[in-house]
Residue, then its C-alpha position, 0 to 999 in steps of 0.5 A: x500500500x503506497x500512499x502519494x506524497x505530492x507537493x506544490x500548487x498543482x499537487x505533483x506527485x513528488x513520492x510515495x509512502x511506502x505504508x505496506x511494502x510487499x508481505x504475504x500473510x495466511x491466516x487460517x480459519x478459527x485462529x487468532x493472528x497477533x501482529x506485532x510492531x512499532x507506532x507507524x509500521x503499517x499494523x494498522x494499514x495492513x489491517x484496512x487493506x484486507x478490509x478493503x477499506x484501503x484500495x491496495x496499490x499492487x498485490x491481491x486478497x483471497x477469501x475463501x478462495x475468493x480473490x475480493x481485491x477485484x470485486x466492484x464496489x457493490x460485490x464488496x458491499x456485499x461481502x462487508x457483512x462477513x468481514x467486520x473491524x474493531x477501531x481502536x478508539x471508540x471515543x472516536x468510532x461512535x457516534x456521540x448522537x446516537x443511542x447505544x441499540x442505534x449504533x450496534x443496530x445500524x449495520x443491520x439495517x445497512x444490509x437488511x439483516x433485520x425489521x425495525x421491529x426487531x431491531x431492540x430486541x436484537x441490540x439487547x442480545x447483542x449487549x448481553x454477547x458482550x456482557x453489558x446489560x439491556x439498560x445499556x441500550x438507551x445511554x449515549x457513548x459519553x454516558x458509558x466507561x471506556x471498557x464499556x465503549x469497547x464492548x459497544x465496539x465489538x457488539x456492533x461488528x458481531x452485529x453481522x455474525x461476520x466470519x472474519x475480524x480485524x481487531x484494531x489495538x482495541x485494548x489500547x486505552x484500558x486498564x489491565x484488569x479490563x484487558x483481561x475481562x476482555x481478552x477472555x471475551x474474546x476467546x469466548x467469542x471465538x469459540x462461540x462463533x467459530x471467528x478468526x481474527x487478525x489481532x494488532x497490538x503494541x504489547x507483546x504480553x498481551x498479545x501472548x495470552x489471545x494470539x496462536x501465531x505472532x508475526x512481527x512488522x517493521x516499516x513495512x515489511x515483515x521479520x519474523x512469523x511463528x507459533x505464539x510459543x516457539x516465538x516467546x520460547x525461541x525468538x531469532x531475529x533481532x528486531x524480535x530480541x528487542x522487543x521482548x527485552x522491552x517487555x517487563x517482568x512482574x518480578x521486581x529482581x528479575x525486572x533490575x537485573x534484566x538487560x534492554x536492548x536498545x535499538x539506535x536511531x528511529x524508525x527509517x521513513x516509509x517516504x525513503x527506506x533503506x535499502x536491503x535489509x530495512x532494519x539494518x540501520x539499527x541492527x546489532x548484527x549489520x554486516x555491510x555491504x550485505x545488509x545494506x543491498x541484498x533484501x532478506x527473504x521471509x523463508x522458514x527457518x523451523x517448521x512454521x517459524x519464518x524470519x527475514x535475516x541474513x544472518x538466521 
């Protein structure tokens, strides 16, 4: 996913943000897939274009063997019922006029899932999925806690019954113990409701407890890709070593005595990337000039465990 860059007064395509820059993901049916990265990787992005809420500028999305990247705009209105997203700010997300039933209701009446009639009765059993009460049903979003908005969040996308979920960071702005009731939700939804998603997050712990299979995103592109245990048991990239050094221990000795490893400098521009590898500017391991010209291909190192790295 290239976004132009333009400039001047006649708005003259001077470059492109290169947001997503050639990755290839499966996720199979009924599993959870945590995708990890910095702020400004491409996390969230990514997550749009299998949405098609971005227009990809190369590359193609199956389906159920379906490829959706050439569907017309009215045969994708179609198949948005079965492919939902979680936002993560509801603060943002919601519409502040609107009632609690109104929101979690109107992707029924966009694709005439349901009567007006009925259209109460099924917000309520959409609350009580998500573990909020009927009486939740008339408040306004500003009336309900942060967590509560979210699970408004989630109701709405499973308003549907969609098969497939994008699930944008939603635990982001909460309070450990309510990621936690969430994240147990989660797990039963998908049990409940034989869903797959494809989970974003910042927190690797976090997403160690929700995700089967991890992959790591860095500017762009993907380093590495694993079960959720062998990740954690057995990381091989350095980008992947640095961030599970950055996550903290809850006990306070092993906290001081661990060692951080801090990566130099900043994440590269997707305006202009480095070329090669694109975290060898940053890299503990850099041999040049074969980091800095040859791209290192996401091939499989284990089985199921995939890093792109000369040097693995």
């Amino acid at each position: 996913m290239y976004f132009p860059v333009r400039d001047g007064i006649f708005q003259k395509r001077i470059a492109d943000l290169r947001a997503v820059d050639g990755v290839n993901l499966q996720i199979k049916k009924g599993e959870i897939l945590g995708l990890v990265g910095e702020t400004g990787c491409g996390k969230t992005t990514l997550g749009r274009c299998l949405l098609r809420l971005l227009k990809a500028t190369a590359g193609r999305i199956y389906y159920k063997g379906m490829d959706i990247s050439k569907f017309s705009e009215a045969k994708m209105r179609g198949m948005r019922q079965y492919l939902q997203m979680i936002f993560e700010n509801p603060y943002y997300s919601l519409d502040p006029s609107m009632r609690v039933w109104q929101l979690i209701t109107e992707p029924l009446k966009i694709h005439h899932l349901a009567k007006s009639k009925g259209l109460r009765e099924r917000a309520d059993d959409l609350l009580r999925m998500v573990e909020l009460q009927p009486y939740h049903a008339e408040r306004f979003p500003n009336e309900l806690s942060g967590g509560e908005r979210q699970r408004v969040e989630i109701a709405r996308a499973l308003a549907t019954a969609p098969f497939f979920l994008v699930c944008d960071n939603p635990l982001a702005h909460l309070d450990v113990s309510i990621q936690s009731q969430l994240i147990l939700l989660f797990s039963q939804l998908r049990e409940r409701h034989d869903l797959t998603y494809l989970f974003i997050a910042h927190d690797l712990a976090l997403i160690r407890r929700i995700s089967d299979r991890i992959t790591v995103m860095y500017s762009g592109k993907f380093m590495e890709e694993a079960d959720c245990e062998e990740f954690f048991n057995h990381p091989l990239h350095p980008y992947s070593l640095a961030l599970l050094s950055a996550v903290m221990v809850p006990d306070p000795k092993i906290e001081r005595a661990r060692k951080v490893l801090l990566l130099p400098g900043e994440l590269p521009s997707p305006i202009s990337p480095p070329t090669g590898c694109r975290f060898h500017t940053r890299c503990q391991r850099v041999q040049l000039p074969l980091c800095s010209n040859e791209k290192p291909d996401l091939r499989e190192v284990k089985t199921g465990h995939f890093v792109a790295c000369h040097f693995v």
